[in-house]
Biopython code that builds the backbone (N, CA, C, O; Angstrom):
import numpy as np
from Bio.PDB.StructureBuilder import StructureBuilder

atoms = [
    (1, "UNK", "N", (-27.468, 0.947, -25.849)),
    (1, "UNK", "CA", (-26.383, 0.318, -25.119)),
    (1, "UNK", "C", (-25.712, -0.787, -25.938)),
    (1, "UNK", "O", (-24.482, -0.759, -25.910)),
    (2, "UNK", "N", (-26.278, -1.741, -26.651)),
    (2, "UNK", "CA", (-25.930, -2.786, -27.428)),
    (2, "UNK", "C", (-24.847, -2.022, -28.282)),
    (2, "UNK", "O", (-23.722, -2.520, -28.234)),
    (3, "UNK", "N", (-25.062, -0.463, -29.350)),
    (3, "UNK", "CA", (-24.153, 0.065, -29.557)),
    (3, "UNK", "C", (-22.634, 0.120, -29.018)),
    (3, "UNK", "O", (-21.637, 0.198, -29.735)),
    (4, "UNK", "N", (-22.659, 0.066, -27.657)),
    (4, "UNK", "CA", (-21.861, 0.863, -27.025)),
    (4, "UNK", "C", (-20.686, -0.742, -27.290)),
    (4, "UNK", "O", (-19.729, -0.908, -28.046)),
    (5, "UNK", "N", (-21.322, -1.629, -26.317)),
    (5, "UNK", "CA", (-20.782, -2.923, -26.748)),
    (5, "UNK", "C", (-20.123, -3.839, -27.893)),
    (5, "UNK", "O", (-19.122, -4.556, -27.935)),
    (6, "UNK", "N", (-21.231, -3.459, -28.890)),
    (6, "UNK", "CA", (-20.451, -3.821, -30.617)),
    (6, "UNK", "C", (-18.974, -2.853, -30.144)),
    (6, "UNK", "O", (-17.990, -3.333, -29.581)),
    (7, "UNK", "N", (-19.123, -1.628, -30.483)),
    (7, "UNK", "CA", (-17.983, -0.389, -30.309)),
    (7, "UNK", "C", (-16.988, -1.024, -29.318)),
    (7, "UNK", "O", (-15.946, -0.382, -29.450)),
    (8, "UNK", "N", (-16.831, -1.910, -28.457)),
    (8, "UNK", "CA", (-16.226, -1.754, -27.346)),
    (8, "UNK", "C", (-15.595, -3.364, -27.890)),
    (8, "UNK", "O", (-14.422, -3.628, -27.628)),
    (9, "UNK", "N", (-16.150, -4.020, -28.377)),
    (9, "UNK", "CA", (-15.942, -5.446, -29.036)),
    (9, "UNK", "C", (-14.423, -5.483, -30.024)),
    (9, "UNK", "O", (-13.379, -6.117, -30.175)),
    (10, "UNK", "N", (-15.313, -4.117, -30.611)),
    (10, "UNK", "CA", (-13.909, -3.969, -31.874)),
    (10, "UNK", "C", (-12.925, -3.225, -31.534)),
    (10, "UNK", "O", (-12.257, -2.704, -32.427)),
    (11, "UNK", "N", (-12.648, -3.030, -30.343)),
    (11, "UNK", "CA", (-11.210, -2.277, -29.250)),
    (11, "UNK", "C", (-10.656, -3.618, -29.263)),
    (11, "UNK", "O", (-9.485, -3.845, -29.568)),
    (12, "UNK", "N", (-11.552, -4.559, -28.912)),
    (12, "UNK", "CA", (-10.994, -5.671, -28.213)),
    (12, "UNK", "C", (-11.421, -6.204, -26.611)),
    (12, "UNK", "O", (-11.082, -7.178, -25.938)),
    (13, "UNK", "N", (-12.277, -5.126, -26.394)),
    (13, "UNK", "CA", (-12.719, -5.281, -25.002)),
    (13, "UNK", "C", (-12.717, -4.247, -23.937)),
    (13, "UNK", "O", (-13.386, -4.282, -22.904)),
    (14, "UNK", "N", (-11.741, -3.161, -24.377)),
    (14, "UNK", "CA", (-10.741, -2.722, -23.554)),
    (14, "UNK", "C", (-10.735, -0.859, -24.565)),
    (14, "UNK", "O", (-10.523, -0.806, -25.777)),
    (15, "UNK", "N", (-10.936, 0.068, -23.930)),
    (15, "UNK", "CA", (-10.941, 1.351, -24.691)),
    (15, "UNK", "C", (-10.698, 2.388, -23.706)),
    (15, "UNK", "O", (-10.654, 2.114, -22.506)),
    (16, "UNK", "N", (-10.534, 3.605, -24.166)),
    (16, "UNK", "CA", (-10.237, 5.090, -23.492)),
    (16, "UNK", "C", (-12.088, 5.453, -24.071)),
    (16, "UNK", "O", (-12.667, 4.991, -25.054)),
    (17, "UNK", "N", (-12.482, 6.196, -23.268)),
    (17, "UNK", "CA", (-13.780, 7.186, -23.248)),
    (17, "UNK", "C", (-13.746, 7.747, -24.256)),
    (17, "UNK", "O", (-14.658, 7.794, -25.082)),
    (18, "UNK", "N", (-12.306, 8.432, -24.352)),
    (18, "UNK", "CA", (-12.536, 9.278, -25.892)),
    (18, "UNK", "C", (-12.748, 8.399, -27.021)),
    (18, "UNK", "O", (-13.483, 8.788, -27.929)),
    (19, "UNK", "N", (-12.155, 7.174, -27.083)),
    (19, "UNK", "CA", (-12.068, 6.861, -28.088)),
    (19, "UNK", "C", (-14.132, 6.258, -28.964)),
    (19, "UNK", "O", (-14.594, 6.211, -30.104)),
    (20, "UNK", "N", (-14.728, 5.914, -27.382)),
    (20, "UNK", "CA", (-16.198, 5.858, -27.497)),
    (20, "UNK", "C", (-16.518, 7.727, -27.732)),
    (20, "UNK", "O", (-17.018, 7.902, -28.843)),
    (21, "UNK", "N", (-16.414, 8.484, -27.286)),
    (21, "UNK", "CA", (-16.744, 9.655, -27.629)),
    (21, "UNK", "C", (-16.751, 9.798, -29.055)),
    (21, "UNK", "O", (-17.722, 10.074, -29.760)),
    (22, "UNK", "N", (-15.539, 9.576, -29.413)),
    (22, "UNK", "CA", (-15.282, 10.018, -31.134)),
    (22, "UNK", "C", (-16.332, 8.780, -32.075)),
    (22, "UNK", "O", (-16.457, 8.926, -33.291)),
    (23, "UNK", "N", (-16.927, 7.769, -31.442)),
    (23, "UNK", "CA", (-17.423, 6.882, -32.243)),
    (23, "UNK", "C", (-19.250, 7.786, -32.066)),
    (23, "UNK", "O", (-20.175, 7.539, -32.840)),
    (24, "UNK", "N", (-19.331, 8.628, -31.077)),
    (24, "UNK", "CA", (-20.746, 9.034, -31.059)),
    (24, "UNK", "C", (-21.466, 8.592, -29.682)),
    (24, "UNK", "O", (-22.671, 8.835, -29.616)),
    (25, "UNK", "N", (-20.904, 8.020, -28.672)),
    (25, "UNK", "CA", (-21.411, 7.722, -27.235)),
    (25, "UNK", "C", (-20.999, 9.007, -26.553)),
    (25, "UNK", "O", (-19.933, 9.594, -26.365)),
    (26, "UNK", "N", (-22.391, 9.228, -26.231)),
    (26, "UNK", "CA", (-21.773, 10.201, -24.950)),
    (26, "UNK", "C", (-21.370, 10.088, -23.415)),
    (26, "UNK", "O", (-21.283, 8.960, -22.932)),
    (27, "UNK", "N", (-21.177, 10.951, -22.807)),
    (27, "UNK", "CA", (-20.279, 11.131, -21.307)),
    (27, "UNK", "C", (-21.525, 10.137, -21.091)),
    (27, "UNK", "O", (-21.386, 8.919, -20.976)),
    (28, "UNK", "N", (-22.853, 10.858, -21.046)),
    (28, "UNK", "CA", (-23.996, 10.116, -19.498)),
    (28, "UNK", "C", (-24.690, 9.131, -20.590)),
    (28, "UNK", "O", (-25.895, 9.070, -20.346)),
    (29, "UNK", "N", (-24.312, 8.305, -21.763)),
    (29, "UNK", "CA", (-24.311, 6.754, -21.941)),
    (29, "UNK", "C", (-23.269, 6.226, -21.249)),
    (29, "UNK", "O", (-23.469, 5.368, -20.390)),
    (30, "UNK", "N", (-22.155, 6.637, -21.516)),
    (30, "UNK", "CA", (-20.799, 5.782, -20.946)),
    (30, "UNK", "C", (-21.231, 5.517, -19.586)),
    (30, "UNK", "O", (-21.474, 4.346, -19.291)),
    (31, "UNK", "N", (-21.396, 6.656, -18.497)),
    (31, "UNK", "CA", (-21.603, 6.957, -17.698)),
    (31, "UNK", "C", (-22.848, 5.764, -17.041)),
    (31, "UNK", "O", (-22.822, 5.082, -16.016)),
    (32, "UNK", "N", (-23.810, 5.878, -18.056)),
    (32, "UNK", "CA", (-25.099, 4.877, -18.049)),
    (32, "UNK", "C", (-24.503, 3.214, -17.960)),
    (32, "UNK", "O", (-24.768, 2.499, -16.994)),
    (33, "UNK", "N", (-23.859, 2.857, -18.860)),
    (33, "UNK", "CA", (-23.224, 1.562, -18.807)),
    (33, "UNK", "C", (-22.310, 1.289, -17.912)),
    (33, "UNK", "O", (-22.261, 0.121, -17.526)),
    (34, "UNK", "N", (-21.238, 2.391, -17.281)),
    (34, "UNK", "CA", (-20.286, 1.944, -15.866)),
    (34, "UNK", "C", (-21.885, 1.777, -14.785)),
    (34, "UNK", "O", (-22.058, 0.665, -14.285)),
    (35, "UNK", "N", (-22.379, 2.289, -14.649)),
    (35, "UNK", "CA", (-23.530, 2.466, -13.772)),
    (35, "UNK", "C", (-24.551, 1.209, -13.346)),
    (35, "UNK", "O", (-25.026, 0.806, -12.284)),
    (36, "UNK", "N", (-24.632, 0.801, -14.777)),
    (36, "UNK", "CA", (-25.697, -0.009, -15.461)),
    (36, "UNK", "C", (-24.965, -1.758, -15.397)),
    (36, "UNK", "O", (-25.520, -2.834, -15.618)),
    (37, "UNK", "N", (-23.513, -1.446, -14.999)),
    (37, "UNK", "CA", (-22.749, -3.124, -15.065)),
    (37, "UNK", "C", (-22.123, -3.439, -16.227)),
    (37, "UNK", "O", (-21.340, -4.385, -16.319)),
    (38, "UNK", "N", (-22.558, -2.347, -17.572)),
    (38, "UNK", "CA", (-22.167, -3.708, -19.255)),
    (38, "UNK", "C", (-20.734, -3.039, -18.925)),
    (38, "UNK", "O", (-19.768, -3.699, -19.307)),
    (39, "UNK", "N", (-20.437, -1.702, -18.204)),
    (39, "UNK", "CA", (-18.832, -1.417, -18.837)),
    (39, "UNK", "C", (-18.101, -1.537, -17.468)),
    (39, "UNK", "O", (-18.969, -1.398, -16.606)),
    (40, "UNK", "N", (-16.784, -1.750, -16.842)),
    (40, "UNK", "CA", (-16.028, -1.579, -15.610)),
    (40, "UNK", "C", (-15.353, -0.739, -16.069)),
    (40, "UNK", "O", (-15.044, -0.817, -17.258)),
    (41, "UNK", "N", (-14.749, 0.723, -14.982)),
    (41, "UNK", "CA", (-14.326, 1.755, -15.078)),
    (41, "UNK", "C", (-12.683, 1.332, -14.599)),
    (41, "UNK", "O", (-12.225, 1.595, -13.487)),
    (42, "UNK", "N", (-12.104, 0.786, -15.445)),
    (42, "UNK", "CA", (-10.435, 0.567, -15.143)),
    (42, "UNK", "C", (-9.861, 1.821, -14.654)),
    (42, "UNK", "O", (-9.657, 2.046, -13.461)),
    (43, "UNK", "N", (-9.698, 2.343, -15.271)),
    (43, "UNK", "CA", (-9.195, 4.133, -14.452)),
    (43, "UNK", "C", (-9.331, 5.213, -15.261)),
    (43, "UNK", "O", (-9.351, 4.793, -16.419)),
    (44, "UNK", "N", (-9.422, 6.246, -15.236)),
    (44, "UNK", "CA", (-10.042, 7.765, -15.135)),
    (44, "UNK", "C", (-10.724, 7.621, -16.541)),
    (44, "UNK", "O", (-11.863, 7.914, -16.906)),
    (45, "UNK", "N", (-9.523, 7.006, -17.299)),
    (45, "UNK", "CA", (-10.354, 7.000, -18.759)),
    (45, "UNK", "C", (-10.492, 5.972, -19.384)),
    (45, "UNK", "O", (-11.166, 6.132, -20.401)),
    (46, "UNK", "N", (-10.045, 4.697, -19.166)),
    (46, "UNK", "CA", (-10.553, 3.395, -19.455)),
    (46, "UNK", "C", (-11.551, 2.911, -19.255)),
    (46, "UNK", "O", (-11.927, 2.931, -18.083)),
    (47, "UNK", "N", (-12.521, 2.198, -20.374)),
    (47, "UNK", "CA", (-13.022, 1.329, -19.337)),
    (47, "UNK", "C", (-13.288, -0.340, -20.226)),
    (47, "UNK", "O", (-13.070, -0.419, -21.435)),
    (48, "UNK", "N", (-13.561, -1.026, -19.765)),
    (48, "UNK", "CA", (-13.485, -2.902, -20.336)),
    (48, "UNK", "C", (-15.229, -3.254, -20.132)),
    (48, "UNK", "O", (-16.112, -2.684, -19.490)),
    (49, "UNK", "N", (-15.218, -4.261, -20.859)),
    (49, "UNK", "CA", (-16.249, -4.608, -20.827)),
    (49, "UNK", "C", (-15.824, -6.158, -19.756)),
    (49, "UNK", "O", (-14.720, -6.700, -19.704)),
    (50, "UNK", "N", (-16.858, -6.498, -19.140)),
    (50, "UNK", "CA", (-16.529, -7.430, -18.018)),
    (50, "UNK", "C", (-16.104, -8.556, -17.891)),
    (50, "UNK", "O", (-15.554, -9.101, -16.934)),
    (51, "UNK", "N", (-16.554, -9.173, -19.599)),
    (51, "UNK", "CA", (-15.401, -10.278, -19.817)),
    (51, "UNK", "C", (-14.478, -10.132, -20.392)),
    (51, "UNK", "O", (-14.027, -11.160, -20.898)),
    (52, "UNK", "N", (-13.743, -8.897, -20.620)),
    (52, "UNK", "CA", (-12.325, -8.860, -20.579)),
    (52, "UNK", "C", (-11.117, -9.406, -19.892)),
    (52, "UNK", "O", (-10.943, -9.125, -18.706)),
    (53, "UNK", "N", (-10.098, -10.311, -20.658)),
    (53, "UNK", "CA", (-9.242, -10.212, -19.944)),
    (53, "UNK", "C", (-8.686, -9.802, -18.623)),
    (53, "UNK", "O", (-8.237, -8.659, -18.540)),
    (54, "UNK", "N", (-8.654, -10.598, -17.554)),
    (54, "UNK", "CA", (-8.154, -9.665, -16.227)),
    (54, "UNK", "C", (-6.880, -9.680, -16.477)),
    (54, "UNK", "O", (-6.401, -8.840, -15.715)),
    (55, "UNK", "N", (-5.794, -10.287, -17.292)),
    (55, "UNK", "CA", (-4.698, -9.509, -17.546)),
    (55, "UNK", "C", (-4.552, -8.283, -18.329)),
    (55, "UNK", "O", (-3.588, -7.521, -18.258)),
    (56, "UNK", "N", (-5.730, -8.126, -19.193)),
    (56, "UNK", "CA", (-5.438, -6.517, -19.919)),
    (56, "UNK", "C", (-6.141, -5.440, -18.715)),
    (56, "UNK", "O", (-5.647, -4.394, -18.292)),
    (57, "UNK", "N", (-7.349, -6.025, -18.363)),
    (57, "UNK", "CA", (-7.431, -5.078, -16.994)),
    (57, "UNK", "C", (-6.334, -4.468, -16.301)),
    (57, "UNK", "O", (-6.220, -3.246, -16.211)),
    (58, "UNK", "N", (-5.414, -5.400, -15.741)),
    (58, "UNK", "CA", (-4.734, -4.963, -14.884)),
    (58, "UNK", "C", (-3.152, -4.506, -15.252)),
    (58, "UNK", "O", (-2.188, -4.202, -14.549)),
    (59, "UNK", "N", (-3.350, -4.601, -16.574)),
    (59, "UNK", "CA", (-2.312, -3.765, -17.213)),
    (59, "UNK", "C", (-2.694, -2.537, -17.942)),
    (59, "UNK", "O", (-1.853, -1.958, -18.630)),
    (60, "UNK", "N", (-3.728, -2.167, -17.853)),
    (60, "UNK", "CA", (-4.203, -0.814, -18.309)),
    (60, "UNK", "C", (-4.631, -0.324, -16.724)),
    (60, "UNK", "O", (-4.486, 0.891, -16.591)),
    (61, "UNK", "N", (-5.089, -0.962, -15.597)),
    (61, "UNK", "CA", (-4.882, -0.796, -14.416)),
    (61, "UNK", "C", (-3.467, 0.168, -13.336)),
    (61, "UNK", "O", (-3.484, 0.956, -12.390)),
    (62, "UNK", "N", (-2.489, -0.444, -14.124)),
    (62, "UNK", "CA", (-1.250, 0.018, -14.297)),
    (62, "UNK", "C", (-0.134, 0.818, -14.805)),
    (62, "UNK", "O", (1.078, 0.940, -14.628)),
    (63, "UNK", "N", (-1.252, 1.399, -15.647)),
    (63, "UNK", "CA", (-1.142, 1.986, -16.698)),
    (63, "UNK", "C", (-0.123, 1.614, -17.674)),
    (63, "UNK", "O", (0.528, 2.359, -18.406)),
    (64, "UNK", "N", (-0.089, 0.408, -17.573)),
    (64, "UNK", "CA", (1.067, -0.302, -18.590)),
    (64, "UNK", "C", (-0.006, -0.406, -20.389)),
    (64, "UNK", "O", (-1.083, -0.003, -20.829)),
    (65, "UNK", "N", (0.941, -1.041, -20.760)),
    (65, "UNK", "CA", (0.729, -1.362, -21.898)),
    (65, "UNK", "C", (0.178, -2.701, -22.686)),
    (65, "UNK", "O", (1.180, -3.415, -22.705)),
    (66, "UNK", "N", (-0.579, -3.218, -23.159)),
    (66, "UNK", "CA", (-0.770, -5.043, -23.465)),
    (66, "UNK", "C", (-0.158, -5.110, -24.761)),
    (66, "UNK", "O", (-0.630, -4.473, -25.703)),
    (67, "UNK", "N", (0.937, -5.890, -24.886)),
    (67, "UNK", "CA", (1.388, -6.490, -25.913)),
    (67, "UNK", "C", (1.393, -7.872, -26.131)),
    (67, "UNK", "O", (0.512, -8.682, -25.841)),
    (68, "UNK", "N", (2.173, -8.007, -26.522)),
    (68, "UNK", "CA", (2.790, -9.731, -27.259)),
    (68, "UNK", "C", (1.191, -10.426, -26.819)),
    (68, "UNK", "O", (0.085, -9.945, -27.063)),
    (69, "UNK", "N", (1.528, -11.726, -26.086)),
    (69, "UNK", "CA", (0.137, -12.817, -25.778)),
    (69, "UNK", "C", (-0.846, -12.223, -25.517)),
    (69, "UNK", "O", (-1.863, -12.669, -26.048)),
    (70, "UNK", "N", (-0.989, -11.124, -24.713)),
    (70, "UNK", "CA", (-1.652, -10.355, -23.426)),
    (70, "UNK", "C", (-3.237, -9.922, -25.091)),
    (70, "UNK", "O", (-4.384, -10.334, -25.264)),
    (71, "UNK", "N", (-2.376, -9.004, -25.828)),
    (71, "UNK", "CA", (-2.920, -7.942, -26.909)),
    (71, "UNK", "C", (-3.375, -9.318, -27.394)),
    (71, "UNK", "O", (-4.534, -9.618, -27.109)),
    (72, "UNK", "N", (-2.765, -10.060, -27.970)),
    (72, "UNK", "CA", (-3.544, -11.322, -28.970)),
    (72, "UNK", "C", (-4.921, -11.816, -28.151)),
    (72, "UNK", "O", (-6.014, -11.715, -28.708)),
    (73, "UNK", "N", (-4.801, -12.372, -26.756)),
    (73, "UNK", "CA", (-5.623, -12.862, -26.107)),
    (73, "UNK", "C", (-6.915, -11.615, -25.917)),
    (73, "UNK", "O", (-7.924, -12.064, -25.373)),
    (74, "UNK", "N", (-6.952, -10.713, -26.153)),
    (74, "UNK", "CA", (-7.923, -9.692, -26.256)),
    (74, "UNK", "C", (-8.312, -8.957, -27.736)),
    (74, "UNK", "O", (-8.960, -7.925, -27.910)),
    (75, "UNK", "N", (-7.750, -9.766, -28.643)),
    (75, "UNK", "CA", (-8.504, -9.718, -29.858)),
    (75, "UNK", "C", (-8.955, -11.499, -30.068)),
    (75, "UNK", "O", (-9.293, -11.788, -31.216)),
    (76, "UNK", "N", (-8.963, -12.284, -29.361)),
    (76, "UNK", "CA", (-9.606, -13.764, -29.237)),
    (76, "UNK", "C", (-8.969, -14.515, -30.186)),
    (76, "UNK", "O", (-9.630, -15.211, -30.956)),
    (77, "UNK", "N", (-7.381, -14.456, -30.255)),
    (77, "UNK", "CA", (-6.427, -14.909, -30.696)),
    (77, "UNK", "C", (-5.772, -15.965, -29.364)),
    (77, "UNK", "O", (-5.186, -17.042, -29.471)),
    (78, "UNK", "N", (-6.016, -15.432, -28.523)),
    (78, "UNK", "CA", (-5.132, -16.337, -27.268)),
    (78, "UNK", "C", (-5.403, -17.842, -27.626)),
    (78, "UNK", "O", (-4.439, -18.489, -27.215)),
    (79, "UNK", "N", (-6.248, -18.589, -28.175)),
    (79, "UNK", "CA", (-6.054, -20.175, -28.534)),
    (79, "UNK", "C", (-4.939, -20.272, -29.469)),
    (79, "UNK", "O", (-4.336, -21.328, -29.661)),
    (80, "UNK", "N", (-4.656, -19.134, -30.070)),
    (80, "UNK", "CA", (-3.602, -19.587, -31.024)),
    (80, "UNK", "C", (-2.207, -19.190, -30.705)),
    (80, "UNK", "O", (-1.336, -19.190, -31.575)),
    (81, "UNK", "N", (-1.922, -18.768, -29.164)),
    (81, "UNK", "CA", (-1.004, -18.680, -29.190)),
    (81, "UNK", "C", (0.201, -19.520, -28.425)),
    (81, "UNK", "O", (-0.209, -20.129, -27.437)),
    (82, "UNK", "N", (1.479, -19.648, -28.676)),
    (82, "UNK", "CA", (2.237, -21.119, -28.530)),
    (82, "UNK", "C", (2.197, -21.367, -26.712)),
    (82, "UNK", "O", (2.152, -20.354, -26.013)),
    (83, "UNK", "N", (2.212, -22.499, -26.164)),
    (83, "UNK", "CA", (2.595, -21.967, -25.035)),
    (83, "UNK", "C", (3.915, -21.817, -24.178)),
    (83, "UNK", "O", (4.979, -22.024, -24.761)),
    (84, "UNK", "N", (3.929, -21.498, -22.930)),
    (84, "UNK", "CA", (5.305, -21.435, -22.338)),
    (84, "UNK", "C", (5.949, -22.308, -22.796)),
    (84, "UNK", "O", (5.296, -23.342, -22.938)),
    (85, "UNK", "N", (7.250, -22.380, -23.185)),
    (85, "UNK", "CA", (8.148, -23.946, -22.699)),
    (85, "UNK", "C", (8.130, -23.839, -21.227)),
    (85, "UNK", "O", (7.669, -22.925, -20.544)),
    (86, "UNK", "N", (8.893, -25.274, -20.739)),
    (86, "UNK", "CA", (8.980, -25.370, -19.650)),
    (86, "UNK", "C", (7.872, -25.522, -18.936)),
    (86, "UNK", "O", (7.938, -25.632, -17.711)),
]
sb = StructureBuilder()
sb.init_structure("model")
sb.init_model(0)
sb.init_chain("A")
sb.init_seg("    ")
for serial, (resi, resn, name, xyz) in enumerate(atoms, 1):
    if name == "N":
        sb.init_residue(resn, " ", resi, " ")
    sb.init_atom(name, np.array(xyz, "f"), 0.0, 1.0, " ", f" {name:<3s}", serial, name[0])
structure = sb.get_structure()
């Protein structure tokens, strides 16, 4: 399982199943970790690890996209980024 986590670290937090598939996790590990608490099942094929971002959650929730701050703050860039004016 610790595997699965490193793997899921260097997404950023945040991955598609396949993309753990192609690294060598299978369906009933993945399956084991939504089960088990280390992974949350965002939707059909996502899933985050639990201290992820709840804004990339809920934009892969949405099936949107994370860019600009959103993407930085989920590679653990968000301290460096400027803030709002105003």
């Amino acid at each position: 399982m610790d595997s699965i986590i490193k793997d899921m670290r260097t997404f950023g937090g945040a991955t598609t199943r396949k993309s753990l598939q192609q690294l060598g996790h299978s369906k009933r590990a993945l399956k084991a970790a939504v089960d088990g608490g280390l992974l949350i099942r965002v939707t059909r094929s996502w899933v985050a690890l639990p201290d992820t971002s709840p804004r990339v959650i809920a934009a892969l929730s949405a099936h949107g996209v994370v860019g600009g701050a959103t993407a930085l703050e989920s590679l653990e860039y968000g301290s460096k980024t400027p803030a709002k004016p105003g």
